[in-house]
ZAROVEX-902804 format. One record per residue: x, y, z of N, C-alpha, C, O, CB in turn; residue number from 1. Coordinates in steps of 0.001 Angstrom, whole numbers. Glycine has a CB too. Layout:
N
{npx = X	npy = Y	npz = Z	capx = X	capy = Y	capz = Z	cpx = X	cpy = Y	cpz = Z	opx = X	opy = Y	opz = Z	cbpx = X	cbpy = Y	cbpz = Z	resi = NUM}
...
***
This chain:
73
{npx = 23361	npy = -26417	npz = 26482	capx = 22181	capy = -26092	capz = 25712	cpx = 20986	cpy = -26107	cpz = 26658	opx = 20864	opy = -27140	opz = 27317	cbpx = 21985	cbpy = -27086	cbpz = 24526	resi = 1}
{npx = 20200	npy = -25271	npz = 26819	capx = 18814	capy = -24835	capz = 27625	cpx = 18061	cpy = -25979	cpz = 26824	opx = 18245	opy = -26590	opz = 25772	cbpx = 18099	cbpy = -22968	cbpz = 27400	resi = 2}
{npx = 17042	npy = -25965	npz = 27931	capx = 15547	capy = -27257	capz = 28034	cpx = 15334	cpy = -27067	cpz = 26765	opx = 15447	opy = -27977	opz = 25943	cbpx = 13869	cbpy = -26974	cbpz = 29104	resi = 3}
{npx = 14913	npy = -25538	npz = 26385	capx = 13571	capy = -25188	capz = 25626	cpx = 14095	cpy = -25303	cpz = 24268	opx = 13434	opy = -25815	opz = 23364	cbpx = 12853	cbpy = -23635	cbpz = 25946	resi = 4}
{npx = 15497	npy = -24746	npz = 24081	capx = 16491	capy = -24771	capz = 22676	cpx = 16145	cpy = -26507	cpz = 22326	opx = 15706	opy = -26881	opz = 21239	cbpx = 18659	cbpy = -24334	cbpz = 23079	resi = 5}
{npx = 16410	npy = -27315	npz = 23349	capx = 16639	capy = -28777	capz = 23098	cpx = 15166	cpy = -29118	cpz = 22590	opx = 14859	opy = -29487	opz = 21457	cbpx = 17183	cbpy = -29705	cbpz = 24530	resi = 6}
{npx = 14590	npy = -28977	npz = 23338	capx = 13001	capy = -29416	capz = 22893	cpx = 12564	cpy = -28938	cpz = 21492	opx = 12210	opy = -29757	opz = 20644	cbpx = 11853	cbpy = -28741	cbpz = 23951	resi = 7}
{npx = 12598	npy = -27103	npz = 21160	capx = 12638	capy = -27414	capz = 19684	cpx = 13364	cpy = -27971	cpz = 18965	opx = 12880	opy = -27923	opz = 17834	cbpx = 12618	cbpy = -26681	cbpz = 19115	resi = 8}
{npx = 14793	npy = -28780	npz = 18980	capx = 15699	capy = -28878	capz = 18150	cpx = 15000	cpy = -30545	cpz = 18006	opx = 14740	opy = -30928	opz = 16865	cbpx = 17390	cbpy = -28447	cbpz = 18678	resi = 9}
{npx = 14727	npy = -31458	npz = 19154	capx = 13794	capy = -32691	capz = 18731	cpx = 12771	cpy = -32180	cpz = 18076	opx = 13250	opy = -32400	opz = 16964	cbpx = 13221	cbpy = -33564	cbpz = 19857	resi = 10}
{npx = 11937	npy = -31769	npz = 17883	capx = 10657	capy = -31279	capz = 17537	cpx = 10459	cpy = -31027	cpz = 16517	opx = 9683	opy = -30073	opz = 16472	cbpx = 10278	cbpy = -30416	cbpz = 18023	resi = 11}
{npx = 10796	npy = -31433	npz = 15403	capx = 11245	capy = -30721	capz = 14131	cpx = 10376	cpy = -29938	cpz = 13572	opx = 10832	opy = -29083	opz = 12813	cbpx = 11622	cbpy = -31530	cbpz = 13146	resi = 12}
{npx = 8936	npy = -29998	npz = 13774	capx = 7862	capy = -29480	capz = 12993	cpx = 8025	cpy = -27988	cpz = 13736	opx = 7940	opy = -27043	opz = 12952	cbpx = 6260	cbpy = -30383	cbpz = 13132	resi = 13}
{npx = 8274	npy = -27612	npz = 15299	capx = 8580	capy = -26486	capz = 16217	cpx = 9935	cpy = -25931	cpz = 15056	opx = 10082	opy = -24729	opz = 15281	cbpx = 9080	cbpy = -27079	cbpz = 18156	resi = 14}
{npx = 10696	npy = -26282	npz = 14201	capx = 12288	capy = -25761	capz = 13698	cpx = 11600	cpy = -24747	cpz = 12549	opx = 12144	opy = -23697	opz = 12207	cbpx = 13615	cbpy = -27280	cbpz = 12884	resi = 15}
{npx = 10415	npy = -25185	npz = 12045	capx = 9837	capy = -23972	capz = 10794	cpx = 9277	cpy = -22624	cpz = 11585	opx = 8469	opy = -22560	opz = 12511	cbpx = 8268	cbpy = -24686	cbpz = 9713	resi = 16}
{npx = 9878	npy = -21739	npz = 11006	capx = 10052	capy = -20137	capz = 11173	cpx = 9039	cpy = -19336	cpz = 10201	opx = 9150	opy = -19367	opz = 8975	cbpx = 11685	cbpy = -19659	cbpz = 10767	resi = 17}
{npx = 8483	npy = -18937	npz = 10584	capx = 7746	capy = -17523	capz = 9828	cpx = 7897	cpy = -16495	cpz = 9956	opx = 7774	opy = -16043	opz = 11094	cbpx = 6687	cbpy = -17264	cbpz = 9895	resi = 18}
{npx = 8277	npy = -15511	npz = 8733	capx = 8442	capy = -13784	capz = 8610	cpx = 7290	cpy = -13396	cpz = 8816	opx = 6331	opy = -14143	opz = 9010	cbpx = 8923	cbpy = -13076	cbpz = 7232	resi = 19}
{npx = 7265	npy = -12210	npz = 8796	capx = 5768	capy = -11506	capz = 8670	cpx = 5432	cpy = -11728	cpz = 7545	opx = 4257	opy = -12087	opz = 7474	cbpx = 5577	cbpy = -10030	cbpz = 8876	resi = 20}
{npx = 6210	npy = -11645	npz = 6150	capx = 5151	capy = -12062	capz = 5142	cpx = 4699	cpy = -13379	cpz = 4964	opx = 3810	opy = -13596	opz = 4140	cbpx = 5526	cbpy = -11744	cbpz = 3962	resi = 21}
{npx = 5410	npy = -14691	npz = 5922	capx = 4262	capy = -15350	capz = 6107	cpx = 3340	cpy = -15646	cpz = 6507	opx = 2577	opy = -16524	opz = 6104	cbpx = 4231	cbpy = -15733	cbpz = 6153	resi = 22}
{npx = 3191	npy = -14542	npz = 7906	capx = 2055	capy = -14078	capz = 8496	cpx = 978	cpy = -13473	cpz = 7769	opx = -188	opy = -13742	opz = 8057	cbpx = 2398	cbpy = -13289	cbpz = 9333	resi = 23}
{npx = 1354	npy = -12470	npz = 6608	capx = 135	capy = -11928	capz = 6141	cpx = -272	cpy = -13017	cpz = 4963	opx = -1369	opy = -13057	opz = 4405	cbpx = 330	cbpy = -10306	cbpz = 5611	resi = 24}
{npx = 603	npy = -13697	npz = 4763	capx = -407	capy = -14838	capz = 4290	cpx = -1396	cpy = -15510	cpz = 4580	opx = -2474	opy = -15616	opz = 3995	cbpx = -68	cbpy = -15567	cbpz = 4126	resi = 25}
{npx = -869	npy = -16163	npz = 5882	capx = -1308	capy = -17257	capz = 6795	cpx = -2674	cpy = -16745	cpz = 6833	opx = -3575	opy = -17511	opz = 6492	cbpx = -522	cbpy = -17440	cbpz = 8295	resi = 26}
{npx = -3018	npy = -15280	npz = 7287	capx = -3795	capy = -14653	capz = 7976	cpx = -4674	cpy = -13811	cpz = 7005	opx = -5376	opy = -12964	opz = 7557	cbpx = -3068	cbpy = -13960	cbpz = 8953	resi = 27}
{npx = -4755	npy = -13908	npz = 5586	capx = -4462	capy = -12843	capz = 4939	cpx = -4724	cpy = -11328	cpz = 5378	opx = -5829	opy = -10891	opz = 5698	cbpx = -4997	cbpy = -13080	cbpz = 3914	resi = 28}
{npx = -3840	npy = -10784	npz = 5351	capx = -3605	capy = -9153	capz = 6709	cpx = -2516	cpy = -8866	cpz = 5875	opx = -1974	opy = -9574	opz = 5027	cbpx = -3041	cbpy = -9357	cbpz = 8926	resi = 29}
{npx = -2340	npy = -8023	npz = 6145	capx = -1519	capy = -6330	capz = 5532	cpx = -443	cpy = -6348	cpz = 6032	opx = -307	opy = -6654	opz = 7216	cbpx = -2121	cbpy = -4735	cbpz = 5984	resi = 30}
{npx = 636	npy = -6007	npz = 5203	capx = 2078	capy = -5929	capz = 5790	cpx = 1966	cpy = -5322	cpz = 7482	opx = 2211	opy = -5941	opz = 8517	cbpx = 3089	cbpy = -4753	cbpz = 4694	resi = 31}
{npx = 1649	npy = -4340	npz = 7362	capx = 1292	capy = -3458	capz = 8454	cpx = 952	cpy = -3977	cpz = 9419	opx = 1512	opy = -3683	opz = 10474	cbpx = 448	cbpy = -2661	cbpz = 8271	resi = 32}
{npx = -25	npy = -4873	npz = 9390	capx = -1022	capy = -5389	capz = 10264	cpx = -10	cpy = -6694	cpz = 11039	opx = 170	opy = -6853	opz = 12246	cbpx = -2568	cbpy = -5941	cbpz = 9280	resi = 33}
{npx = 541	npy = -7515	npz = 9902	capx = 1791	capy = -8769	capz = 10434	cpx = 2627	cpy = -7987	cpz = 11389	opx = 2827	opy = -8445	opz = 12513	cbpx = 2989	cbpy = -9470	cbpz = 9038	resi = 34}
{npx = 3187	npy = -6715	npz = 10987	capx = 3839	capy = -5944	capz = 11657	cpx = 3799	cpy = -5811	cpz = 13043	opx = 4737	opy = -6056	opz = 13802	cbpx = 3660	cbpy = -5036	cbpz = 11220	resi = 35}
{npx = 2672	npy = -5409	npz = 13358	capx = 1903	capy = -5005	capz = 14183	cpx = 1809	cpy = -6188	cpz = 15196	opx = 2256	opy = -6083	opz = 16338	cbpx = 711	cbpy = -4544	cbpz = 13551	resi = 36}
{npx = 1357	npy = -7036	npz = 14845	capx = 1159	capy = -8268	capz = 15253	cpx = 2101	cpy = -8927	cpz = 15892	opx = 2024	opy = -9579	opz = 16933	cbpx = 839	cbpy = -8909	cbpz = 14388	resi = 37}
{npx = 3170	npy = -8672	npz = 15066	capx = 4440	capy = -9736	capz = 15667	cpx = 5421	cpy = -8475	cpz = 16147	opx = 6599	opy = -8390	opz = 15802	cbpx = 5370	cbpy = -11011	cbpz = 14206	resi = 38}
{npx = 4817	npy = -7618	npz = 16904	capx = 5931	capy = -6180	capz = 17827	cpx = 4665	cpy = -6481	cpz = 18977	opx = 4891	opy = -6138	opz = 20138	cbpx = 6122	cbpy = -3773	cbpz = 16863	resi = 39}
{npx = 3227	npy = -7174	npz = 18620	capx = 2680	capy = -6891	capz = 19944	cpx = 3379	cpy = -7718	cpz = 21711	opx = 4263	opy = -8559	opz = 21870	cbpx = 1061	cbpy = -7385	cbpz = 19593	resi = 40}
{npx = 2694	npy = -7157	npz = 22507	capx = 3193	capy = -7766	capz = 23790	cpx = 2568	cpy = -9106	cpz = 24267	opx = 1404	opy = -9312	opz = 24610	cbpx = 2982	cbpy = -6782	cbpz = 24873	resi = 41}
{npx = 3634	npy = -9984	npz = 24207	capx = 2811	capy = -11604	capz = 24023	cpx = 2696	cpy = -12381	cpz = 22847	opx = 2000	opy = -13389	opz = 22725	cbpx = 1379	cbpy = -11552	cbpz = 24291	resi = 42}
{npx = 3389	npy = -11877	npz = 22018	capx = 3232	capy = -12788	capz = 20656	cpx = 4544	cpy = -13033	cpz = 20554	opx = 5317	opy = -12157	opz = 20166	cbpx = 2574	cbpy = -12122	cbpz = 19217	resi = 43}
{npx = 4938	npy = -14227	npz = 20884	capx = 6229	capy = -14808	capz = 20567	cpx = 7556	cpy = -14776	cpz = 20002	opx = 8601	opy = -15426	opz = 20035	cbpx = 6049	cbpy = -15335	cbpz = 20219	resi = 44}
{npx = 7065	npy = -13738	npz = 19465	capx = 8240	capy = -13532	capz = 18023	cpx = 9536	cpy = -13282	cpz = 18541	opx = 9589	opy = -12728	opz = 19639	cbpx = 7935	cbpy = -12106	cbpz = 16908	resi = 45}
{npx = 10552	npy = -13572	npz = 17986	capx = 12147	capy = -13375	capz = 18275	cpx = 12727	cpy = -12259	cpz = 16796	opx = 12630	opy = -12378	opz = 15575	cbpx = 13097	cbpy = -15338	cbpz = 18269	resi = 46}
{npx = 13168	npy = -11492	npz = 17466	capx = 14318	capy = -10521	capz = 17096	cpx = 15876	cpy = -10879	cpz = 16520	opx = 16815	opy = -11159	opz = 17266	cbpx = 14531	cbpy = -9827	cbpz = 18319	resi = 47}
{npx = 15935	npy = -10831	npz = 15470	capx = 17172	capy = -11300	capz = 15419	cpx = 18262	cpy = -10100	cpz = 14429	opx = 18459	opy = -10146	opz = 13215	cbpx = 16980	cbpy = -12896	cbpz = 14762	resi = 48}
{npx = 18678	npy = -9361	npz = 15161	capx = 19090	capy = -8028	capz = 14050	cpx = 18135	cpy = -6990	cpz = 13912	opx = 17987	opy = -6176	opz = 14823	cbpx = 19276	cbpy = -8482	cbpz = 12504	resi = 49}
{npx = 17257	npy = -6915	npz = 12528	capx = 16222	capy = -6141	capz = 12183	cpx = 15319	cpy = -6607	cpz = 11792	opx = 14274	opy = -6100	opz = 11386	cbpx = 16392	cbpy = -5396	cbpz = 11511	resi = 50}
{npx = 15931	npy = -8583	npz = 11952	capx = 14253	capy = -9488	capz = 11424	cpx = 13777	cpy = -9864	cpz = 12071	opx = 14270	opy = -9842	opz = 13198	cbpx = 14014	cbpy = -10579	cbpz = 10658	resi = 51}
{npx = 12413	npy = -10517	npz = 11867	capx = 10963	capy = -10674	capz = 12919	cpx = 10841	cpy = -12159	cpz = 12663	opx = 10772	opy = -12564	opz = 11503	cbpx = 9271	cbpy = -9669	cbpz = 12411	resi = 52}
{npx = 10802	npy = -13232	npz = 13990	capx = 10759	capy = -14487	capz = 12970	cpx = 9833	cpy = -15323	cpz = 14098	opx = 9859	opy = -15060	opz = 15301	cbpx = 12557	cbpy = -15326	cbpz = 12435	resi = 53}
{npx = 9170	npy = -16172	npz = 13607	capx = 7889	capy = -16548	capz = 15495	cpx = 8001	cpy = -18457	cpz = 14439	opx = 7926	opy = -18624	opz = 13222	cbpx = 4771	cbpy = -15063	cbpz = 15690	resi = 54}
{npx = 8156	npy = -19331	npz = 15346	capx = 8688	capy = -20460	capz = 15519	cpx = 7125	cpy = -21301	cpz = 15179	opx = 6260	opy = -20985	opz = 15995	cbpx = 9526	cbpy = -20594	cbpz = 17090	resi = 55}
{npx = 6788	npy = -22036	npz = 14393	capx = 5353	capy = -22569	capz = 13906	cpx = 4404	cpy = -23007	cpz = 15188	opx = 3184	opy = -23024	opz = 15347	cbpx = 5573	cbpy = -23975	cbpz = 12864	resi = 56}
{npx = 5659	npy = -23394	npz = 16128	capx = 5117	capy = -24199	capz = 17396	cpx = 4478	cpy = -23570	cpz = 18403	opx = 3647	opy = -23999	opz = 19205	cbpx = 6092	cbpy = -24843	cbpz = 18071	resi = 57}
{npx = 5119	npy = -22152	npz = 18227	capx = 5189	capy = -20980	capz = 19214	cpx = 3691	cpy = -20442	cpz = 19135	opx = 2806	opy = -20464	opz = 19990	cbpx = 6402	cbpy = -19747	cbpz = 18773	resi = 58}
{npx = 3694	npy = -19872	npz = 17621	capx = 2796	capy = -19732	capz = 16648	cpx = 1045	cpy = -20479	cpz = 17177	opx = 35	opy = -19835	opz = 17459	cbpx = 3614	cbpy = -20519	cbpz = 15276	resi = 59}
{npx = 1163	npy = -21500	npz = 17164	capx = 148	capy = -22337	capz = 17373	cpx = -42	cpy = -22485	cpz = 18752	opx = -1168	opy = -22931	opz = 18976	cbpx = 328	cbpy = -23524	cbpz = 16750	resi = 60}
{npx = 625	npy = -22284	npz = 19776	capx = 515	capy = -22661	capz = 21390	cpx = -153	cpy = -20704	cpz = 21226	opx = -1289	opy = -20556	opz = 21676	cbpx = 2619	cbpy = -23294	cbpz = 22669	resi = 61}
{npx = 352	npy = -19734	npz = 20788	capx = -429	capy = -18622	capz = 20795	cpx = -1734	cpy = -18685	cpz = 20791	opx = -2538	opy = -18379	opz = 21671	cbpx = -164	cbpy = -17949	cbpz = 19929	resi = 62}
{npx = -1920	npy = -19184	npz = 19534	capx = -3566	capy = -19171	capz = 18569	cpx = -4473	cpy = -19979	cpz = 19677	opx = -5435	opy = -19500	opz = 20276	cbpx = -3566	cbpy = -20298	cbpz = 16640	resi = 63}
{npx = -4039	npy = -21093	npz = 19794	capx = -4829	capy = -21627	capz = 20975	cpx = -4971	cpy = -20631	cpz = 21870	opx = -5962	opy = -19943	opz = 21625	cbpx = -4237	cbpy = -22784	cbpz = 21666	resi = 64}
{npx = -4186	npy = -20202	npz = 23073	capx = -3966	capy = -19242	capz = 24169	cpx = -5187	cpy = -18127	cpz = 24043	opx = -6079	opy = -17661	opz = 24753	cbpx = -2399	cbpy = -18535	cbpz = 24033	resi = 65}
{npx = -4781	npy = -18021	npz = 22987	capx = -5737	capy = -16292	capz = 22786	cpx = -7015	cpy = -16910	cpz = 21799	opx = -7492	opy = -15973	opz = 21158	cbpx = -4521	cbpy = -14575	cbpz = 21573	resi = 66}
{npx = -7625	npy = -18061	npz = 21528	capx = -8747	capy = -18111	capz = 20201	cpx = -9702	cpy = -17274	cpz = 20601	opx = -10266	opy = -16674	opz = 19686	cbpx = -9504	cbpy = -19591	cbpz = 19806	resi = 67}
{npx = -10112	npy = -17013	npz = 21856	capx = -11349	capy = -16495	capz = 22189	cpx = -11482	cpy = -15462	cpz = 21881	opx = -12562	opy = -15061	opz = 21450	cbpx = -11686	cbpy = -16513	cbpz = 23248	resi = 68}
{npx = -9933	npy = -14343	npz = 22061	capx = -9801	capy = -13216	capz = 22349	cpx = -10167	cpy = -12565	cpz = 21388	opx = -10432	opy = -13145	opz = 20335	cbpx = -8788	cbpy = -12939	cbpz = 22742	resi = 69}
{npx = -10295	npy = -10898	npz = 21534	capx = -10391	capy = -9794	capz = 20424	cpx = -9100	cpy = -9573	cpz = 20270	opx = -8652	opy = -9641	opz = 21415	cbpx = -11187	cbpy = -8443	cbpz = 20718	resi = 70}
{npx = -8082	npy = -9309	npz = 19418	capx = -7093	capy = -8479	capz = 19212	cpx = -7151	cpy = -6719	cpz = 18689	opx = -7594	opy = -6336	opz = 17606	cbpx = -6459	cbpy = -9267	cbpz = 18336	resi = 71}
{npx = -6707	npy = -6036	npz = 19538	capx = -6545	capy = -5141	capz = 18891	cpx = -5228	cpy = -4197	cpz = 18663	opx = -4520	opy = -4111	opz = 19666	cbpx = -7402	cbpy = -4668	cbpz = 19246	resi = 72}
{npx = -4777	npy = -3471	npz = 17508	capx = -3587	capy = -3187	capz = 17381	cpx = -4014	cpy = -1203	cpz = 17476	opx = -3109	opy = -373	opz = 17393	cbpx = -2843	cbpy = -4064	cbpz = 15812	resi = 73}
***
C-alpha cells in the first residue's frame, strides 16, 4: 500500500468524497460549472469509470492553494 493511500485511510475526515453535485452545492454553481471545475487542470479530482469524485482533504488543501486566485473556466 503507497504513503499517500495509507495516510488517507488514517485520516478519516480525508475518506469523505464529493460528486459534482456536491460541489454545486458546496459552492452553489451549476451542474456545468462543478463540471467544469472538477475536468479543470489542477483540481484534484479522481476518475473512476465515468464518475468524478475529489477527496474532502484534497478539496480543502486546493481552496487554500488557489484562495487568492481568479478561476476561470
Amino acid at each position: 500500500m503507497n504513503i499517500q493511500v495509507k495516510n488517507k485511510i488514517e485520516n478519516s475526515d480525508d475518506l469523505v468524497i464529493y460528486r459534482p453535485r456536491d460541489i454545486e452545492n458546496i459552492f452553489n454553481m451549476s451542474k456545468n460549472t462543478a463540471y467544469a471545475l472538477m475536468h479543470m487542470n489542477g483540481f484534484p479530482s479522481i476518475t473512476i469509470g465515468r464518475n468524478l469524485y475529489v477527496y474532502k482533504g484534497d478539496l480543502i488543501k486546493w481552496l487554500e492553494k488557489n484562495k487568492r486566485k481568479e478561476l476561470r473556466f
